[in-house]
N, C-alpha and C positions, 0 to 999 in steps of 0.2 A: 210600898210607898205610894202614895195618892198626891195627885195636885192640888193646890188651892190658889184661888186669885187673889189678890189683893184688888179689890177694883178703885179705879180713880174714884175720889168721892163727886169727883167734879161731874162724871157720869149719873146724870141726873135719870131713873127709870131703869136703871138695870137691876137686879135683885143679888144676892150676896146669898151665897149657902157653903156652909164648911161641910166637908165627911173627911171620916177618920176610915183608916182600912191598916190592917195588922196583916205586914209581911213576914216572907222567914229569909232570915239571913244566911245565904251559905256562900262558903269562902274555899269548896272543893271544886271548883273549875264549872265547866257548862252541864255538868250534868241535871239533871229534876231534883228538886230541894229536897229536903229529908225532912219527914211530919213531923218527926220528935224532936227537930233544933230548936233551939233558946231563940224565942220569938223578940224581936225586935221595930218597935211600932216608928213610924219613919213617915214625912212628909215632907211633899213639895211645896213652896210656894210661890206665885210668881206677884212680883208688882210691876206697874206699867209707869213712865215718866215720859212727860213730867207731871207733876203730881198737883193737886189744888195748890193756888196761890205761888204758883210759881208767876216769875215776873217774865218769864218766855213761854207762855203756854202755846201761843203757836208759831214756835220754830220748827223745823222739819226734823224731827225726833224721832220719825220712824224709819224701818226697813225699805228698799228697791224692793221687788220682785226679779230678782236674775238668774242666770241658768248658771251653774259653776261646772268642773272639769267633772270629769268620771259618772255622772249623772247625778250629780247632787245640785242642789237650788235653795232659794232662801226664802220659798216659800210665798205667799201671797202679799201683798204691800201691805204693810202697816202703820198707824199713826205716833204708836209710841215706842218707848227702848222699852222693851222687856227686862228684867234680870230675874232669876230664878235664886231659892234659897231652901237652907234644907231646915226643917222643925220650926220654924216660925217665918213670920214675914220679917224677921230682924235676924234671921237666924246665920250660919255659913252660906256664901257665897257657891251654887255649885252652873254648870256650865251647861251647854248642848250640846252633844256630839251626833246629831245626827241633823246638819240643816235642811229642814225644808218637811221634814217629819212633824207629823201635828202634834199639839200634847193637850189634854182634855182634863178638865174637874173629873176626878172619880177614875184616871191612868191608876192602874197598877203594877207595880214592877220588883224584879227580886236584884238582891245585892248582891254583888259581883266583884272577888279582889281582881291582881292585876293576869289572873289565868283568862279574864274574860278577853284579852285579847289573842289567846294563841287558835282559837277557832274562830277568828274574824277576817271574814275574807278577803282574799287580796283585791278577787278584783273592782272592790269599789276604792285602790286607791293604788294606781299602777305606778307611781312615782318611787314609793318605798312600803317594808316591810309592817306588817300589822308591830310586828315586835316593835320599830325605830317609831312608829307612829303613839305607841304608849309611851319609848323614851321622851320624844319630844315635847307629848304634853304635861309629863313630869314635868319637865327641865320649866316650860313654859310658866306651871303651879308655881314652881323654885321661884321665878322673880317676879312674875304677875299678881294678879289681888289673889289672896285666899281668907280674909276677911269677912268681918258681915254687913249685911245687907242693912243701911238704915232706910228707912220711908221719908225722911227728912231730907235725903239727897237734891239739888235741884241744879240751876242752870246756874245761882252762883256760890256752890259750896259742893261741887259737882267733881271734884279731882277723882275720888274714890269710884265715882259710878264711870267714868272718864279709862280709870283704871280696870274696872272693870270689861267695857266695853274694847275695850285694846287685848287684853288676856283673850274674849270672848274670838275676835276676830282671828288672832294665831292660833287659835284651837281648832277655827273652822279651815284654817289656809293647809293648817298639818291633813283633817282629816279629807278634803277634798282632794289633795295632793299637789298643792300649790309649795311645797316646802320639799327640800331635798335632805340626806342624809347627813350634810351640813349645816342645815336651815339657812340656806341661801333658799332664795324666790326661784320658780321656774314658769318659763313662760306656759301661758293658758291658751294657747289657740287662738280660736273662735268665741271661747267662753271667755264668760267676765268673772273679774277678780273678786275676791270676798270683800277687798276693801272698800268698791266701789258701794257694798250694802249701805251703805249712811255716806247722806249729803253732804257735801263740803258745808253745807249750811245747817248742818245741826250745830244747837248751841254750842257741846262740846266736843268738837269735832278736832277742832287746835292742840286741846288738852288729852284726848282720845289718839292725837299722833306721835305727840310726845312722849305716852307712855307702852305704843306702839314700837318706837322705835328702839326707848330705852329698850324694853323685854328683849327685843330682838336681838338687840347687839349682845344682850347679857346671855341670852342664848347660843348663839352664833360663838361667843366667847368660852364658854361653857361646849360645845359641840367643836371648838378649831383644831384640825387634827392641820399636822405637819402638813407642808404645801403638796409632797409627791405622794399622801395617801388619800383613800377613799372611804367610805362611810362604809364598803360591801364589798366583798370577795367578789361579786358579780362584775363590779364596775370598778375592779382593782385596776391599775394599770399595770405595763409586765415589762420589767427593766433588764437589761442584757449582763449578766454577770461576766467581766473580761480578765483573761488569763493575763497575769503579771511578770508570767515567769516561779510564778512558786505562790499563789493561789490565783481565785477567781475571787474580781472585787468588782462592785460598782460604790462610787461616790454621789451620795444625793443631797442637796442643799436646799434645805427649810425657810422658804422665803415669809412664812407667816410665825416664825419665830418660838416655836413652841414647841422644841422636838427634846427640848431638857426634861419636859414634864411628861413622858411616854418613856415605858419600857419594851423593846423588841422581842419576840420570841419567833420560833418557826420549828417544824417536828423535824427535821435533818439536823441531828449532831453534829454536822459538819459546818452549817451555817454559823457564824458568828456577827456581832455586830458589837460599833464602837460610837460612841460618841462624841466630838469634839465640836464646839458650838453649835451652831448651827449645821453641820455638816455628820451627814449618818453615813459610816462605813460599812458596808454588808461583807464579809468576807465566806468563801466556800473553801475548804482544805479538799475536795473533791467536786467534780461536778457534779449538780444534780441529774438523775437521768430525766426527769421529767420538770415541768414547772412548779415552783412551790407556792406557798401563800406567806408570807409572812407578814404576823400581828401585832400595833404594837396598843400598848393602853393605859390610858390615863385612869387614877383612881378620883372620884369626883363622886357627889349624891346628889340628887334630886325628892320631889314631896313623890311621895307612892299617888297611884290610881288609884278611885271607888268608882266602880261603876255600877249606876244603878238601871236595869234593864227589862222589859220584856222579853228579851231572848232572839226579838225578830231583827233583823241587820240592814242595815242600807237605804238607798233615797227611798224604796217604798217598805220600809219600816211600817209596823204597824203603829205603835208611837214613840213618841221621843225619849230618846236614850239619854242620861245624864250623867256629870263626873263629880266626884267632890276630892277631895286633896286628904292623903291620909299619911303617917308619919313618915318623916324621910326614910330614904332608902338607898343602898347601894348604886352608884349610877358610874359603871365604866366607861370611859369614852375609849369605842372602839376604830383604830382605822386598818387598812389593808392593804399591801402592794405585792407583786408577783414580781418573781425571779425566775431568770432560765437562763439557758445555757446553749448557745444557737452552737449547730453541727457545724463540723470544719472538713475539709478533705487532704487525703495525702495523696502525693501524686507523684510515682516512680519512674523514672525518666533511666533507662539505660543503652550503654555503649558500650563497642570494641571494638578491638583492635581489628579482627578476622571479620568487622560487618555482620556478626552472628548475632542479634537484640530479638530474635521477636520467638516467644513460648520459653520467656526464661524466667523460673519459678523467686517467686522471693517471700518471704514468711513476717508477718508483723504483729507486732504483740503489745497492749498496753491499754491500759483503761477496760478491762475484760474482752480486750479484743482478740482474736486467736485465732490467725486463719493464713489459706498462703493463696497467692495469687499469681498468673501469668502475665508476662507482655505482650499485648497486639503487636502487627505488623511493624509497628514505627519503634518497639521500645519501648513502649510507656502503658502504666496502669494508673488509673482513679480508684483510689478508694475513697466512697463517700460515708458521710452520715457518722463522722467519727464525732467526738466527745472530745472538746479541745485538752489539751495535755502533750506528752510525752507519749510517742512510739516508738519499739526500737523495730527498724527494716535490716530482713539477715535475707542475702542472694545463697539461695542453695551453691552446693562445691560441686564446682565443675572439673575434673581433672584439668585439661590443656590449660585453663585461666589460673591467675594467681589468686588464689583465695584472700573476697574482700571483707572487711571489717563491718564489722553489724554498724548502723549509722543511726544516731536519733535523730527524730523528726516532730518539732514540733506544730502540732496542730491549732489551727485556731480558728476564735468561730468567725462564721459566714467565708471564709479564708480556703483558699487553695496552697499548699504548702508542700513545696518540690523537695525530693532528696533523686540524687544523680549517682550513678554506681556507672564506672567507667572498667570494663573486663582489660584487661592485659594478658597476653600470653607467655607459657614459660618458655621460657630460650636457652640454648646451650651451646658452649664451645667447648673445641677440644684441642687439648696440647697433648701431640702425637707423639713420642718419645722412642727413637729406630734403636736398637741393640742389636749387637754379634750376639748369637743364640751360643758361642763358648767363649767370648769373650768379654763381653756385655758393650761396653760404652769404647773400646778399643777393637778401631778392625783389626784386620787381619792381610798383613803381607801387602799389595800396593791398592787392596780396595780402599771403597771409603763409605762413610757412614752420610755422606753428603751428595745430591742429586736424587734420591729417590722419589718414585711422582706416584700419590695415593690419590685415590678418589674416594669423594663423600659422599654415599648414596642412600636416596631413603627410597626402598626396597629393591629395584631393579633400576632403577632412574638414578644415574648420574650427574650429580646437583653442581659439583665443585673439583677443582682440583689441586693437591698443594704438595710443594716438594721440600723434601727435607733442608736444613741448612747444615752448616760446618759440626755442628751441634749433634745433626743425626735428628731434628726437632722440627717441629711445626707447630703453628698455632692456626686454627679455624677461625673465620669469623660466628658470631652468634645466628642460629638456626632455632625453628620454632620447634619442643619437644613433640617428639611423637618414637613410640616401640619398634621401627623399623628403621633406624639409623647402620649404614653399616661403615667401618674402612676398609677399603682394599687398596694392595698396591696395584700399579699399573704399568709402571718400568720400578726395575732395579737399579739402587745404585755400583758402580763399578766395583765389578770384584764381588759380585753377589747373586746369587740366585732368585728369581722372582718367588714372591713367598705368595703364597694361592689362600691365605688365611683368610676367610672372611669376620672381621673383627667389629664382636656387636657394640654400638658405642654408648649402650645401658642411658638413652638421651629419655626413658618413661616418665611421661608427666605427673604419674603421681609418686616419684620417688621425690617430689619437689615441691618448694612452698614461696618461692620469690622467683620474682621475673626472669632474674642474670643469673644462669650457673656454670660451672666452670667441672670439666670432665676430662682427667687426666689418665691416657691411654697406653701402653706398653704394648710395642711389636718389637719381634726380632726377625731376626736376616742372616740365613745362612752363607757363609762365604765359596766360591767356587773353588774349588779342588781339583788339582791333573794328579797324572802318576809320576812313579819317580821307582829310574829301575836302578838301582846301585850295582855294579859289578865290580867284586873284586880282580883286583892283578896282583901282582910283584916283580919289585925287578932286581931280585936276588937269584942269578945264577950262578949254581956250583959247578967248577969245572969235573 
């Protein structure tokens, strides 16, 4: 492709020369063109306004000279609006995308579909993506001029060049990086804006805002993602997924109205989401262990890219790069928001009866959690870094303690979340039951089964002391289990021999599974015995 002027004719002494130049078209990405493709003969042209016989020929119709962001500029002052076109000076409308880049009679350049932007460097536009920077001047194509250029245009039949010069200016604000992945504005610094390029006093400066601002909005409309997404997994924002009790959910509400028209996706199976007006439900049937991304997207098209190019990129270009509009095309409007799942802690808090709490093992399981843990001094263990949910906490078996029930503990996030294991000891009493060892529950002759004094001893240490009643019985009070329980007696009741049995009272704490038990004991008691001399007589005498 080669450039050509149109020159004002009004430009009295300048001279006018056309050349033609035969490019090759290729449509395989940035690579060097192939000899043998189907040659396609292609030209630029620019014309300058305003044109002879306009009735405003000196309104201020040309360019600033200003510096713009990322090092891009608009070049040297000018006195007229340029517009460029492609195959004749009447021909399609095509654009600049590189301002500030010279362009010369006798430029040549190869054609480029929309691959020409996946090797276009970022850093001549740190705002957004070379990718979002071809969406945008699609979308831009979609409602701005893509029309042709007439040389009849002037200051009063000027709407179309008006139009054009508005498309021209969004083109430049995209590629210098005055535009975000919403096509909202973003401030410039120290640099000056593209708009400022033309005078509030050019003739159609009025007409040139108007149709500025329509494209915009119809872009912006065109690009409105839901209020809580973002143009870019980069600058997604990251919303906290809260446990319900039986999933993890956040509720987000669309304050720009447009969450009907997007469909949600996200790679976790587990994620789901619901729509009700304005309001987007995210649900998780599991946490996720890390932060996810979830997508959602509008189906929408826009005009495709032609780019036509030297190959050289950026403010020192070697020349200017150009766009033209080619058939629509697929145009998804993409947004982005993150999810996660902030850690919770469980925290084991124990007690007993005996003051025993501190290296007491407890085991907890849930969410692939699988580990067991001790108490410090005071009783208590943190477990951090859990995964909100359901855990179940089991205290190892202690024989002396009553074995306690495994206890769920729900976790939650940023949350600290207590379960309390309180130990109780096993206890026992005994009803001591005295027998005649020949005659059981009946003494014998004037003893009696009533006054005997036993003691309770746990091993050599005497604890307690209890005597029988009418009964020949007693009852203990409750004593804490342990293997060394004994009875002895200690006096006998009347009419009885002290019985020297030391009788185990089987009080072992793991024959046991609740606090209160109840141990029923049989002694017997031999009765004291004298002699008895029987002598016979008679008193039968014969004489």
């Amino acid at each position: 492709m080669k450039a050509k002027r149109y020159l004002n004719r009004a430009h009295k002494g300048i001279s006018v020369f056309l050349a033609v130049v035969m490019v090759f078209s290729v449509f395989t990405g940035m690579g060097s063109f192939t000899a043998n493709a189907a040659a396609e003969e292609a030209e630029v042209y620019m014309i300058d306004f305003p044109r002879s016989g306009d009735p405003n020929p000196g309104g201020d119709w040309g360019y600033q000279s200003l510096e713009f962001m990322n090092g891009w500029n608009s070049g040297s002052k000018t006195r007229f609006t340029e517009v460029r076109s492609m195959y004749s000076y009447e021909g399609d409308v095509c654009y600049c995308i590189e301002p500030g880049v010279p362009q010369s009679i006798g430029d040549t350049y190869t054609k480029r579909d929309e691959n020409y932007w996946d090797n276009y460097p970022s850093a001549y536009n740190k705002t957004i993506t070379p990718d979002k920077i071809k969406q945008l001047i699609g979308r831009i194509l979609q409602y701005g001029y893509t029309g042709q250029v007439s040389a009849s245009w002037s200051s009063v039949n000027g709407d179309d060049l008006a139009n054009v010069m508005a498309t021209q200016m969004l083109i430049w604000e995209v590629i210098v990086g005055e535009r975000d992945e919403s096509f909202n504005k973003v401030g410039t610094g120290s640099k000056h804006a593209v708009l400022e390029v033309h005078s509030k006093t050019h003739p159609l400066y009025n007409q040139m805002m108007a149709h500025y601002k329509r494209i915009e909005s119809s872009v912006q409309n065109h690009s409105k993602l839901p209020s809580f997404l973002s143009g870019s997994p980069q600058k997604a924002q990251t919303i906290e997924l809260i446990w319900d009790g039986t999933n993890y959910t956040a509720v987000l509400t669309d304050t720009n109205q447009v969450l009907s028209n997007y469909k949600f996706t996200c790679s976790d199976p587990n994620v789901s989401f619901s729509v009700t007006g304005n309001k987007l439900t995210v649900t998780a049937k599991k946490a996720p262990t890390s932060t996810l991304t979830i997508s959602a997207v509008k189906s929408a098209q826009r005009k495709g890219v032609v780019t036509w190019t030297d190959t050289v990129y950026g403010p020192n270009g070697g020349i200017q790069d150009m766009i033209t509009y080619a058939q629509t095309v697929s145009d998804p409007v993409q947004g982005f928001i993150k999810t996660k799942v902030s850690y919770g802690s469980a925290k084991i808090v124990k007690t007993s009866e005996d003051g025993n709490i501190a290296n007491i093992s407890f085991h907890i399981t849930g969410n692939g959690v699988d580990q067991t843990v001790k108490t410090n001094s005071r009783g208590e263990i943190q477990i951090d870094n859990l995964l909100p949910g359901s855990y179940t906490v089991t205290e190892a078996n202690y024989d002396k303690y009553v074995p306690q029930k495994s206890q769920t503990v729900e976790v939650k996030s940023g949350q600290v979340s207590t379960v309390t294991f309180n130990n109780s000891l096993k206890k026992f009493n005994v009803t001591v039951k005295k027998q005649d060892s020949e005659t059981g529950e009946t003494p014998q002759g004037q003893g009696s089964l009533e006054g005997a004094k036993y003691g309770l001893f746990k091993g050599e240490e005497l604890v307690d002391t209890y005597v029988t009643d009418k009964n020949g019985e007693f009852v203990t009070d409750y004593y804490i289990c342990a293997s060394d329980w004994t009875i002895r007696e200690i006096a006998p009741s009347e009419g009885y021999l002290l019985d020297e049995t030391v009788y185990q009272v089987g009080a072992e704490p793991q024959k046991y599974e609740v606090e209160y038990n109840h141990i029923n004991l049989g002694v017997t008691e031999q009765a004291i015995k004298g002699k008895l001399a029987l002598i016979k007589h008679t008193d039968d005498v014969r004489p």
